[in-house]
Residue frames relative to the residue before (quaternion, step in Angstrom):
aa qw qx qy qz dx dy dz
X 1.0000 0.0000 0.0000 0.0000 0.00 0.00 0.00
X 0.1275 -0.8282 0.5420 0.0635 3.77 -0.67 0.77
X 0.3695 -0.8565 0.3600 0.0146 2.60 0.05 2.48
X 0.5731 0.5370 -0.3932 0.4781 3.44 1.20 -1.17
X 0.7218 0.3449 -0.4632 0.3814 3.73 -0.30 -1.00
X 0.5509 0.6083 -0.4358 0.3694 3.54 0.59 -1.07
X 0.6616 0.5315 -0.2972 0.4375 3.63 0.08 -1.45
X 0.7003 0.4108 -0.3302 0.4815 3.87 0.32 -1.71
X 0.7909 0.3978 -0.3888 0.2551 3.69 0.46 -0.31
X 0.3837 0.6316 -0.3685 0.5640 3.32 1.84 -0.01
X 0.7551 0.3326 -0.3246 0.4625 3.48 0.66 -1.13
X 0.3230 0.8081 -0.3449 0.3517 3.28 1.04 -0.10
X 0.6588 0.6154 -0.0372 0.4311 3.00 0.57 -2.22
X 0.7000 0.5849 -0.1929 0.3615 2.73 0.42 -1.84
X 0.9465 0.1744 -0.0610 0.2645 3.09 0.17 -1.37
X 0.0799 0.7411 -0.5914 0.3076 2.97 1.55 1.45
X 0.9494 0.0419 -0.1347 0.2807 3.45 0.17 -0.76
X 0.1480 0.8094 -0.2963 0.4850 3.11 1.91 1.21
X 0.7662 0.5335 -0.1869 0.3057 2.76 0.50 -1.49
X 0.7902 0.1597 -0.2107 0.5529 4.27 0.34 -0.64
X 0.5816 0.4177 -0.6083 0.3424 3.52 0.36 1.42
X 0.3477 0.5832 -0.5321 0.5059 3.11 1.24 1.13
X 0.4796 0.6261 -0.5654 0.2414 3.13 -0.84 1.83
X 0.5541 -0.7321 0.2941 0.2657 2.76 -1.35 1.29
X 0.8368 -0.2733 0.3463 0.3243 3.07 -1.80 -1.04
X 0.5942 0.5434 -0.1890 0.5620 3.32 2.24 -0.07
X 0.6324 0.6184 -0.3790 0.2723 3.03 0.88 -0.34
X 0.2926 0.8443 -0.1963 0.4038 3.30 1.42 0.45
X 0.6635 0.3372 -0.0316 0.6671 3.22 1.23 -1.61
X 0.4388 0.6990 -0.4098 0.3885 3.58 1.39 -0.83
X 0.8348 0.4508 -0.0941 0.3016 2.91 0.23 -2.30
X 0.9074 0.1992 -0.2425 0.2795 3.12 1.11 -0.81
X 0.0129 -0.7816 0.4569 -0.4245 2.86 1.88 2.08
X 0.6780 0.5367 -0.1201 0.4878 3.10 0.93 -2.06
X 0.6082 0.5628 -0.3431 0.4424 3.99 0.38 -0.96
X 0.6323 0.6648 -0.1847 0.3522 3.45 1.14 -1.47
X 0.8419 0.2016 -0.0012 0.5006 3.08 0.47 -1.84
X 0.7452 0.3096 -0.1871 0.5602 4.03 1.50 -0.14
X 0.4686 0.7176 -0.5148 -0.0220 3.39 0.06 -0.28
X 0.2971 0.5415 -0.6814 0.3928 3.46 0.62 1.33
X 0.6830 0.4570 -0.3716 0.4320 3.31 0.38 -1.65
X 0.6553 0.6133 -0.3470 0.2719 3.94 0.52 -1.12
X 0.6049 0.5261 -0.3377 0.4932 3.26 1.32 -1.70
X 0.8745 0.2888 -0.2351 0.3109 3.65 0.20 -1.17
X 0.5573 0.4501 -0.5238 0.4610 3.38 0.79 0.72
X 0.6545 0.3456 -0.5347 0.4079 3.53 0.87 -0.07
X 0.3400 0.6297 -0.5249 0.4608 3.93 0.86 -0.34
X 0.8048 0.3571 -0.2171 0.4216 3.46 -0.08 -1.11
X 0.6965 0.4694 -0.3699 0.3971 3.88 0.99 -0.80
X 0.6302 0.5195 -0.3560 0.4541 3.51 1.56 -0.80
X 0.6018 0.4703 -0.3599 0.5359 4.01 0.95 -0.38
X 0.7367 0.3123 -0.3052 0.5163 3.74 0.24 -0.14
X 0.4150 0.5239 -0.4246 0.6107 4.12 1.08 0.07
X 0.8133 0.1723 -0.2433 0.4996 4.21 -0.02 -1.17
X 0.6498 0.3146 -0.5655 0.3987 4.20 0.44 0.63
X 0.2516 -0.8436 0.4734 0.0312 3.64 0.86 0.70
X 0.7391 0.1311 -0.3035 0.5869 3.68 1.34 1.10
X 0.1441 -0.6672 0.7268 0.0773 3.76 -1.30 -0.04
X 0.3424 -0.4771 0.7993 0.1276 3.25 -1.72 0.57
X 0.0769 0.7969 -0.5932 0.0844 4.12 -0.71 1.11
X 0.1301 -0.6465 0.7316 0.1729 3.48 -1.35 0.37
X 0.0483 0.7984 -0.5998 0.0196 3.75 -0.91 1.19
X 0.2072 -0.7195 0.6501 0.1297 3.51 -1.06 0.47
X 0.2053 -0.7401 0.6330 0.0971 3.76 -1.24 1.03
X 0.1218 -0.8213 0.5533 0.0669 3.55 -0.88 0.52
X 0.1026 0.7926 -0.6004 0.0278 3.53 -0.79 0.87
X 0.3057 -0.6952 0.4200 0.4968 3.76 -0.68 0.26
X 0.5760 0.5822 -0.4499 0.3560 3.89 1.01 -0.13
X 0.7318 0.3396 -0.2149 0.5504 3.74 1.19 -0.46
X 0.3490 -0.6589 0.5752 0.3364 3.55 0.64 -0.50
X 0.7019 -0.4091 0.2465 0.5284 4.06 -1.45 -0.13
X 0.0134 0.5022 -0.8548 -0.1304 3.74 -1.61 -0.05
X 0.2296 -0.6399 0.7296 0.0742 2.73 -2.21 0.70
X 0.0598 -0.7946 0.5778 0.1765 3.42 -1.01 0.49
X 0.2281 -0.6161 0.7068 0.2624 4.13 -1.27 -0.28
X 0.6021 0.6762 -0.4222 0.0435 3.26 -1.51 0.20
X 0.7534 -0.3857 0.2957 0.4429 3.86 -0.58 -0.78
X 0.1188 0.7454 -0.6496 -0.0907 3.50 -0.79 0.21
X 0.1970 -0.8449 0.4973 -0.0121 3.62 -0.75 0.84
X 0.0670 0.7559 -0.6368 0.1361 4.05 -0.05 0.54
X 0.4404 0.5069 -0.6942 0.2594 3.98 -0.08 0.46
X 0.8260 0.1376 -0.0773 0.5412 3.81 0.34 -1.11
X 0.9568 0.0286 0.0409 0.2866 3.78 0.70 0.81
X 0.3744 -0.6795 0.4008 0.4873 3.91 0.97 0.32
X 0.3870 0.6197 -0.6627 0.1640 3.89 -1.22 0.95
X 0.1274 0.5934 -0.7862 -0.1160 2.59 -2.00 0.25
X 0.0749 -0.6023 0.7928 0.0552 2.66 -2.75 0.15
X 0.1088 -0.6987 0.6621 -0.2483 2.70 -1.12 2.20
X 0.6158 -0.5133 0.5917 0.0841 3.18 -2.01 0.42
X 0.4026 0.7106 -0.5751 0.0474 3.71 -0.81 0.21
X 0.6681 -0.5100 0.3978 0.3679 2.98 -1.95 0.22
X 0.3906 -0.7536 0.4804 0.2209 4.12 -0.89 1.46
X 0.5117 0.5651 -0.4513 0.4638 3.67 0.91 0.11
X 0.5941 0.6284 -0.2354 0.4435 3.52 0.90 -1.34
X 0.7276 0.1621 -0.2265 0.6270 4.03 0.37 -1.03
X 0.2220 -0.6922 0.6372 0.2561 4.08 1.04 -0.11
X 0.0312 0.6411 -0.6176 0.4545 2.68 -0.50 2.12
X 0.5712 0.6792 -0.4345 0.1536 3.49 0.88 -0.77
X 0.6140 0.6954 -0.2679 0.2601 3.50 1.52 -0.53
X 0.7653 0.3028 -0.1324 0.5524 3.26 2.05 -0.26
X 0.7848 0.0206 -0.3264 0.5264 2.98 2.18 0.53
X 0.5450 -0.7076 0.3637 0.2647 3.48 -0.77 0.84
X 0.6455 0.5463 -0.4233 0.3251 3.61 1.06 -0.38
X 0.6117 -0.5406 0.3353 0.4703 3.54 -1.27 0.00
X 0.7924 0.1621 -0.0192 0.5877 3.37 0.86 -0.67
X 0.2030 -0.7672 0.6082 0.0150 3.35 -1.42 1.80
X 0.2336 -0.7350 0.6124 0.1738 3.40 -1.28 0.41
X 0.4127 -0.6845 0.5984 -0.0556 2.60 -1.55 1.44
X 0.0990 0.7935 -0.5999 -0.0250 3.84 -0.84 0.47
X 0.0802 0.6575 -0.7401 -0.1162 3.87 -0.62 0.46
X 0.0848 0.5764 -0.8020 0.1321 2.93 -2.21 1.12
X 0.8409 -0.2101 -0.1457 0.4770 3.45 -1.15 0.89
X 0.8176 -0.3586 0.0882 0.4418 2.78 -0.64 1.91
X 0.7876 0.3752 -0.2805 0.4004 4.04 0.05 0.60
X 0.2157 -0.8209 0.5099 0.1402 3.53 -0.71 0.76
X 0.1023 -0.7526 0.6467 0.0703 3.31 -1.54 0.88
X 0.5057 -0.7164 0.4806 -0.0102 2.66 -1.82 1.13
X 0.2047 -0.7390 0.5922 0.2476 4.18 -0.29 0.28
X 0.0104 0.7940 -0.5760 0.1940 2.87 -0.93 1.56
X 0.6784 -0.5199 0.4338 0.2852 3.64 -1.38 0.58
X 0.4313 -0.6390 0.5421 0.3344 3.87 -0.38 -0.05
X 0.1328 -0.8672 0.4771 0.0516 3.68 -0.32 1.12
X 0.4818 -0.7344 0.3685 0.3047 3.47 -0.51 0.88
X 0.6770 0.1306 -0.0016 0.7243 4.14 1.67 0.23
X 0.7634 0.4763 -0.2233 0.3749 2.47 -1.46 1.00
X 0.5713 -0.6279 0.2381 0.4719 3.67 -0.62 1.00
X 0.6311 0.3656 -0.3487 0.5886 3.89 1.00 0.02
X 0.1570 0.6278 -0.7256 0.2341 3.69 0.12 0.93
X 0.8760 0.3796 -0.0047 0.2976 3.41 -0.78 0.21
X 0.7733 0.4109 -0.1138 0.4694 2.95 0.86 -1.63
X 0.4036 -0.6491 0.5942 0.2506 3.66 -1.84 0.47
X 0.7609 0.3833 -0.2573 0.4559 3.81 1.00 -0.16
X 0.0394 0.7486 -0.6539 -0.1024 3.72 -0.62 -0.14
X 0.3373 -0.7753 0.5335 0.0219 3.17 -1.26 1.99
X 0.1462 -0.7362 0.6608 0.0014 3.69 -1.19 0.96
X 0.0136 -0.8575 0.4696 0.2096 3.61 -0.16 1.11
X 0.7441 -0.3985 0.1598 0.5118 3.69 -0.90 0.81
X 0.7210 0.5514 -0.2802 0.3125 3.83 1.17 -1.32
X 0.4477 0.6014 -0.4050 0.5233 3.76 1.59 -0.03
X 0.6603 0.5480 -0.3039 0.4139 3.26 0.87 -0.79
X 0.8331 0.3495 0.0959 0.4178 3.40 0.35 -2.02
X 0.3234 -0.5749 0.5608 0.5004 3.34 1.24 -1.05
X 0.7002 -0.4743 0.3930 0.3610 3.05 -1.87 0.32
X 0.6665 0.4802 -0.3513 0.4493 3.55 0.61 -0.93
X 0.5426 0.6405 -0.2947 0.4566 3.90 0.95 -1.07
X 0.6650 0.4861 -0.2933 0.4852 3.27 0.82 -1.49
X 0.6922 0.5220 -0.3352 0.3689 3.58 0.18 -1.19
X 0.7219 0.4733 -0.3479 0.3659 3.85 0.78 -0.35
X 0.5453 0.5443 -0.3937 0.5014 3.51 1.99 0.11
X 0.4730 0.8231 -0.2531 0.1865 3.76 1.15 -0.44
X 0.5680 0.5647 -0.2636 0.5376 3.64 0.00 -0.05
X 0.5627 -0.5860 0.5752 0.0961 3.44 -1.90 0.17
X 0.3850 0.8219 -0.3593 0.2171 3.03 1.39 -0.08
X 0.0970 -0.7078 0.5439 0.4403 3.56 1.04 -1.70
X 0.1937 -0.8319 0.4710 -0.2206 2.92 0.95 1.63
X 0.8152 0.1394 0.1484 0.5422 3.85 0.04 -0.14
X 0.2523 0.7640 -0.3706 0.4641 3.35 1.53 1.01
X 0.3398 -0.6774 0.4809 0.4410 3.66 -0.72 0.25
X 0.4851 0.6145 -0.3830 0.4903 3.79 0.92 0.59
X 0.6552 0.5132 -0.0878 0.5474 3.37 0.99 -1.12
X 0.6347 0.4674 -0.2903 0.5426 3.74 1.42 -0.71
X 0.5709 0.5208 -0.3898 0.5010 3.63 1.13 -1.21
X 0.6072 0.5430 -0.3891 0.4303 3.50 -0.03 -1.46
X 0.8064 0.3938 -0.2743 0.3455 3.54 -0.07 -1.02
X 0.5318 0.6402 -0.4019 0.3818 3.93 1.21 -0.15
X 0.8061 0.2205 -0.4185 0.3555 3.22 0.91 -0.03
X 0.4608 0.4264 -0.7028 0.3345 3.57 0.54 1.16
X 0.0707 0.7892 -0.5982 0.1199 3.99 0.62 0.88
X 0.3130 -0.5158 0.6276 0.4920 3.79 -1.10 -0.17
X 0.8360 -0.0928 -0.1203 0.5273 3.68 0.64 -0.63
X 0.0150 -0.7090 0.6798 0.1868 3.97 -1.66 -0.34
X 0.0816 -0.7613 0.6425 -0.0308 3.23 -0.98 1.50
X 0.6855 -0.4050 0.5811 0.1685 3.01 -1.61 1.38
X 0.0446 0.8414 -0.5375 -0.0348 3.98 -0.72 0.64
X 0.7140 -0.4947 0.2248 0.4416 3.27 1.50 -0.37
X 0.5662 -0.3220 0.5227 0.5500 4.08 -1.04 -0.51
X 0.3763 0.5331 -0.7550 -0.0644 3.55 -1.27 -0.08
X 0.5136 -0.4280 0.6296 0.3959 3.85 -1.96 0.11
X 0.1420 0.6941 -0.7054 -0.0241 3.41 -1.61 0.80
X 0.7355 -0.2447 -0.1167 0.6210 3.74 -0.33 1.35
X 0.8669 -0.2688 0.1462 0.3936 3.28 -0.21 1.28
X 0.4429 0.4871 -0.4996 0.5630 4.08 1.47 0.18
X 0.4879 -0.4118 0.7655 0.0799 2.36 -2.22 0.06
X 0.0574 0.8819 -0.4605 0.0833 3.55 -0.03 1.30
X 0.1010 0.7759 -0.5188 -0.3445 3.51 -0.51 -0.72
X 0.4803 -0.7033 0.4963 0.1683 3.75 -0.73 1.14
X 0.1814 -0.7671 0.6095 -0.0839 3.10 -1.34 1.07
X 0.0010 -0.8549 0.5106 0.0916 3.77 -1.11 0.39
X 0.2289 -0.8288 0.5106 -0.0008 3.17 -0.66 0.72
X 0.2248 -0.7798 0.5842 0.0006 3.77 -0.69 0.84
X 0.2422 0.8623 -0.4401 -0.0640 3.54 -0.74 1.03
X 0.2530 -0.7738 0.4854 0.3186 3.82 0.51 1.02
X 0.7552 -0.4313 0.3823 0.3122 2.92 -2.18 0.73
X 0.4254 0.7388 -0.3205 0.4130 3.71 1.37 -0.64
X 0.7911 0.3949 -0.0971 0.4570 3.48 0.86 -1.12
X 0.6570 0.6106 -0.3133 0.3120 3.24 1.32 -0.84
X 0.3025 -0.6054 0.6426 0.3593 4.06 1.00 -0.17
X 0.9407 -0.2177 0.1930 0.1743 2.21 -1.74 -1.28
X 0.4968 0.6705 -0.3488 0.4266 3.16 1.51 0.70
X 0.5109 0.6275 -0.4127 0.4183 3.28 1.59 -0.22
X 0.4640 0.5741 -0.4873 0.4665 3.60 1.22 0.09
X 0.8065 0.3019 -0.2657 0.4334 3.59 0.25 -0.87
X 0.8050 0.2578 -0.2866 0.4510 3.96 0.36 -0.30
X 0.6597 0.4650 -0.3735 0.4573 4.04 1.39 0.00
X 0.5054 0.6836 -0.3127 0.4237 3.61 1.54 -0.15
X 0.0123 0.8895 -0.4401 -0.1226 3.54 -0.22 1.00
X 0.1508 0.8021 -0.3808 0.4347 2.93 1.88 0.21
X 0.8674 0.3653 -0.1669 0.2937 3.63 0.32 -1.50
X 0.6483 -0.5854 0.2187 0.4349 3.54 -0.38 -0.20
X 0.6164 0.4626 -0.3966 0.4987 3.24 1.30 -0.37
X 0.4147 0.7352 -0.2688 0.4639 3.77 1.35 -0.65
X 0.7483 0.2321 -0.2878 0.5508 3.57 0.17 -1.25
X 0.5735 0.5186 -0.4521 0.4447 3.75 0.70 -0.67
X 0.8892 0.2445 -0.1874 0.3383 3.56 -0.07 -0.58
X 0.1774 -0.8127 0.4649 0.3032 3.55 1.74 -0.55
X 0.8336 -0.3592 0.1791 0.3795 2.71 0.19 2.06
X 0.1364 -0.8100 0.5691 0.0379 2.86 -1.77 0.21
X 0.0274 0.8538 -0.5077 -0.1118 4.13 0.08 0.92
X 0.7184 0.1062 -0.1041 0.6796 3.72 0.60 0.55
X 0.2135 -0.5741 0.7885 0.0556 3.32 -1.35 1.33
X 0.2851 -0.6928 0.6597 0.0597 3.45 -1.80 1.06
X 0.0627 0.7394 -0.6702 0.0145 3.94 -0.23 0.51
X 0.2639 -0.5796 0.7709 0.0082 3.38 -1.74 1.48
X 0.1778 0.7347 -0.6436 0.1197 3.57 -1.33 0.59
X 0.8194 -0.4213 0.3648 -0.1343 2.46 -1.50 1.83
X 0.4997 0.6786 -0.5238 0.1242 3.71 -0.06 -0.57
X 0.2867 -0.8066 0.5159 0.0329 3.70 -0.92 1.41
X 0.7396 -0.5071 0.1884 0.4005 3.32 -1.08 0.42
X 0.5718 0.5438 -0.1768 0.5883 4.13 1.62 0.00
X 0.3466 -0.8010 0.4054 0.2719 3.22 1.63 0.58
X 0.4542 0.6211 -0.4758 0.4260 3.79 1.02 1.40
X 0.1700 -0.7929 0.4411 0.3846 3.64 -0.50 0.50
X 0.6691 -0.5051 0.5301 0.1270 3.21 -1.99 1.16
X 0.6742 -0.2487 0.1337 0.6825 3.71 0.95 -1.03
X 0.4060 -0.5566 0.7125 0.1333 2.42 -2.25 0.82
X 0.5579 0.6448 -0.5049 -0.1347 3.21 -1.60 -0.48
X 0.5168 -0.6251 0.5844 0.0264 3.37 -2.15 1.21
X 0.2748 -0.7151 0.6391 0.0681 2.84 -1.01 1.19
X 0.2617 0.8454 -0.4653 0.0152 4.20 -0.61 -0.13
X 0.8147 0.1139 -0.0198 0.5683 3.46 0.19 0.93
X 0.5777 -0.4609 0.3506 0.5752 3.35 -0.06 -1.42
X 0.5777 0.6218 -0.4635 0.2544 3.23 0.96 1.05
X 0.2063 -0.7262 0.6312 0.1779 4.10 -0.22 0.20
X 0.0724 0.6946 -0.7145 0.0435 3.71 -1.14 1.30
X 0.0073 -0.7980 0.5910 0.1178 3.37 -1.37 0.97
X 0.1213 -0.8416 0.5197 0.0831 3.15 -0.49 0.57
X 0.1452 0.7169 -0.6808 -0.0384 4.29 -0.15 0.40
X 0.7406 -0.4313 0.5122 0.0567 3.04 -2.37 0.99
X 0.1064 0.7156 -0.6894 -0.0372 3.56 0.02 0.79
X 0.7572 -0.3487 0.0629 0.5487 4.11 0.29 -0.18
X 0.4587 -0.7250 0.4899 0.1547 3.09 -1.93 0.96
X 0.7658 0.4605 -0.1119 0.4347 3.53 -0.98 0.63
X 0.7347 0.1918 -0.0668 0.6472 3.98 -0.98 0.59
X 0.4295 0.5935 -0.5891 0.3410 3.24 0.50 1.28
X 0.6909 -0.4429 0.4852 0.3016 3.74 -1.41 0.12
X 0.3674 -0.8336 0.3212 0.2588 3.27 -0.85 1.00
X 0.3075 -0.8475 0.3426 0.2644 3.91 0.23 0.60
X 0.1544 -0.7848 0.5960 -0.0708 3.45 -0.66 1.74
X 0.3441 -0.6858 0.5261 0.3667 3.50 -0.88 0.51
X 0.7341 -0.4289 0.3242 0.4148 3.60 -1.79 0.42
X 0.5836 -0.6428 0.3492 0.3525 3.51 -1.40 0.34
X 0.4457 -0.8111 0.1679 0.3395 3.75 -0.21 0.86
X 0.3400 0.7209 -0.3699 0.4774 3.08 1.97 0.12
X 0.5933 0.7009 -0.1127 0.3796 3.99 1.62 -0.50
X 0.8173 0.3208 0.1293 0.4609 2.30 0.83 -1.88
X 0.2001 -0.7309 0.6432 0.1097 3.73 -0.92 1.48
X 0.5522 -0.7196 0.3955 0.1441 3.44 -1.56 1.31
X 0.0297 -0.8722 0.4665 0.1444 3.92 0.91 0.19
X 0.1760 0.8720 -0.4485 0.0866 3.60 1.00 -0.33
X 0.6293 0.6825 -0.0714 0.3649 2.64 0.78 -2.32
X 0.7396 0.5061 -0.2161 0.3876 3.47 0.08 -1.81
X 0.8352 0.2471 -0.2766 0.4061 2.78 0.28 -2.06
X 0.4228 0.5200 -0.5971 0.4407 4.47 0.62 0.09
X 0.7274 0.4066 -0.4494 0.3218 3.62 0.25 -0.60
X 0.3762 0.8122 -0.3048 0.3254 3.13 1.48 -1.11
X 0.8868 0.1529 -0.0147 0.4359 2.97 -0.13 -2.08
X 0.3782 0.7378 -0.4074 0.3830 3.63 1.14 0.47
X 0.6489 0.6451 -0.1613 0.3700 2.89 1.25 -1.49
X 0.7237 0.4904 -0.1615 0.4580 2.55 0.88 -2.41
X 0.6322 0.6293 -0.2531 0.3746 3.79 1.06 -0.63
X 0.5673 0.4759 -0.1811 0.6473 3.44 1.49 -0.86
X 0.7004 0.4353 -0.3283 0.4606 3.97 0.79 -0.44
């Protein structure tokens, strides 16, 4: 099983909406650059950040792109009223998984700060038994990386991304376009590694696994979407060499998202750090 690639695509996932509430102690002077020269574009992205903050879930279809993995798609929940989660669906060929499960499609849930996998019961081995297999966030990101996903906040929320567009260097106003059948108008947004605080540990580090997978990252790009219900329709982040899309099939009146029982669940952390240590030292 090839834990490392697996993991970068979890971290991957992850940091679709992670990724532009990384900001620094400047972003201040940034924002109120941005107030100056836009405050149409400003007024309606915060209109739109304060309506997607109070439906504190979303039913989502998202696609991840890498050139080392090619696309995965996923379906499922994302939740941010009492904390950053989700739980999605995808295809088990795609993260190549098939060796520890046989269906077509595995689910995937992160909740406090770790991700779990559906898996087959293995006869050895830290999945002897078990139906889940845990990846905490710090295989992924490093330890320091990891620490900037922590907390209760809904840190890495699609609320928490808006919020973070105006410590951009810039956000431009792109126009009307149709995205599934809305009426939208599309926005961009530019943030440099400068801005990112304490996140520039986890996506500018190539050291880490999600790093070597993407080679780093000095500025995270975020398109958005914003529909006629001031909610956004699509997201998506560029970072490195990754591309995440993520569009809004409906918001709200979702299920609450619990991680597997630990009596289930085998811990793989370990391995895959040794893993990519190795593969780093080779």
């Amino acid at each position: 099983m090839r834990l490392r690639h697996t993991a970068a695509l979890v971290g991957v996932t992850a940091a679709t909406l992670m990724a532009t509430s990384a900001c620094g102690a400047d972003g201040a002077r940034t924002a109120a650059k941005a107030v100056d020269n836009a405050d149409k574009i400003m007024a309606a992205l915060a209109r739109a950040t304060d309506r997607t903050e109070n439906v504190g879930s979303a039913e989502v279809r998202m696609t991840t792109e890498m050139p080392a993995t090619g696309p995965v798609s996923m379906d499922g929940t994302y939740s941010w009223g009492h904390g950053f989660a989700f739980d999605v669906e995808m295809d088990t060929k795609a993260v190549r998984m098939q060796q520890v499960h046989a269906a077509a499609k595995t689910r995937m849930v992160f909740v406090n700060g770790a991700y779990y996998y559906e898996v087959d019961p293995q006869p050895s081995g830290p999945l002897k038994g078990k139906h889940w297999m845990k990846i905490d966030a710090s295989a992924v990101f490093g330890d320091k990386g990891a620490q900037a996903f922590q907390g209760t906040s809904g840190a890495g929320s699609p609320a928490a991304s808006m919020k973070a567009l105006k410590y951009a260097n810039n956000v431009d106003d792109l126009g009307k376009e149709t995205v599934d059948g809305q009426s939208t108008t599309h926005y961009r947004a530019v943030v440099d590694k400068a801005h990112m605080g304490k996140f520039k540990d986890a996506y500018g580090d190539q050291n880490n696994v999600f790093g070597s997978m993407t080679g780093g990252s000095d500025s995270i790009t975020m398109d958005i979407w914003v529909g006629a219900k001031d909610l956004p329709v699509r997201m998506k982040q560029r970072f490195g060499t990754a591309v995440v899309t993520m569009d809004f099939e409906k918001f709200g009146a979702t299920a609450a998202i619990k991680a597997p029982p630990a009596a289930q669940t085998g811990d793989v952390t370990e391995q895959l750090k040794k893993s990519a240590a190795q593969q780093q030292q080779g």
